[in-house]
Every structure is written in structure tokens, then in C-alpha cells.
N, C-alpha and C positions, 0 to 999 in steps of 0.2 A: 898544087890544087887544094890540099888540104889546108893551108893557109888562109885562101880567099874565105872560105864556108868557117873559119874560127873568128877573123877579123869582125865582121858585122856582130855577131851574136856576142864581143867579148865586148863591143863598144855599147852595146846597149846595158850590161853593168854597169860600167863605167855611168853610162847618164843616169842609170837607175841609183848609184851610189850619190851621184852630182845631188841629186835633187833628192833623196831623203835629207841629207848632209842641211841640205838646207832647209827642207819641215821642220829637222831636230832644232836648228837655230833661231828659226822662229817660235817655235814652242819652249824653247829655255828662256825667249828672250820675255816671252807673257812671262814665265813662270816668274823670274829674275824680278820683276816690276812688284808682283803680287808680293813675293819673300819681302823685298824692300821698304812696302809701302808704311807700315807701323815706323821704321826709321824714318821714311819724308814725314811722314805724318809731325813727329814729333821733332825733326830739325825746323819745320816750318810751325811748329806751336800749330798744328792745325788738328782738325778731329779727323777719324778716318772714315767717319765718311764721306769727311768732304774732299776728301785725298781722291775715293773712288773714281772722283771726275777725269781725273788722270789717265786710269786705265781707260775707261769710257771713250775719251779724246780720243789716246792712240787708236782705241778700235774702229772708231767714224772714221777717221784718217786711214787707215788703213785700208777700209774697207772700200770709200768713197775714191782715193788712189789703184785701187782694182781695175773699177771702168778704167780711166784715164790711161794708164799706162797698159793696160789690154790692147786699147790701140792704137799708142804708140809701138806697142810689139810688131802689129800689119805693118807700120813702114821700117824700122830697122831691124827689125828680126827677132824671133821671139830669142835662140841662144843669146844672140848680144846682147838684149836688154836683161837677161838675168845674168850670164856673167856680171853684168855691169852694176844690176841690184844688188849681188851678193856683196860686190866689192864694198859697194857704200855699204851695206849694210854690217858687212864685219868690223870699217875701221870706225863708223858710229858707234859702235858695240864697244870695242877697244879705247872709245876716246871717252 
């Protein structure tokens, strides 16, 4: 009996773990762009603020991809489609 009543309460950690895990990765990945941006700036012979546009993009994209895959969550699931985010989103990260 004591079993049942720790299972629930231990998996909601667990999701609570899942998904800071993944704010953190989001928020490294802005930061990561901004660190960078003085070296695109200058691999590209470009000024930085016309780099800016960069960050700018990712964040319309970003943000504009919110609705979209919001509801595509209503037909295959909101877990699977973040597992599935995450996945893209680390070996983009990696590549």
C-alpha cells in the first residue's frame, strides 16, 4: 500500500525535473547566441547590430511556432510532442 501513495507523488519530480531541464536548455541556448554574437558579427564582416536580426528571427520563430505546435499537442499529445521537441532540440544544439 505504501508503494501506491509514493509512485504518483515520486513521478511528478520526475516531470518537474523533465521540464526545468528543459527551460534550462532553452535559456542557455538564448544565452549561447547572445555570447556568440560579437564572433558572427565579425566571421560575417558584419556590424552587431545588424547581427541583432538574428536573435530577433529566432524569437518571431519561436514565438510564432508556440501557436502552431500548441495544437498540434491537442492531436498527438502534449508528452510526445515535447519529448519529441526536446529530442530535435538537443541534436540541433549538438550539431
Amino acid at each position: 500500500m505504501g508503494n501506491e501513495a509514493a509512485g504518483p507523488r515520486s513521478n511528478k519530480y520526475v516531470v518537474l525535473a523533465i521540464v526545468l531541464v528543459g527551460v534550462l536548455m532553452s535559456v542557455l541556448d538564448g544565452s549561447v547566441v547572445n555570447i556568440a554574437l560579437p564572433t558572427i558579427s565579425a566571421a560575417f564582416g558584419e556590424d552587431v547590430a545588424l547581427s541583432q536580426w538574428t536573435i530577433t528571427a529566432y524569437l518571431v520563430t519561436m514565438t510564432a511556432l508556440l501557436l502552431f505546435f500548441g495544437r498540434v499537442s491537442d492531436f498527438t499529445g502534449k508528452a510526445a510532442l515535447f519529448t519529441a521537441g526536446q529530442a530535435l532540440f538537443t541534436l540541433g544544439s549538438l550539431a
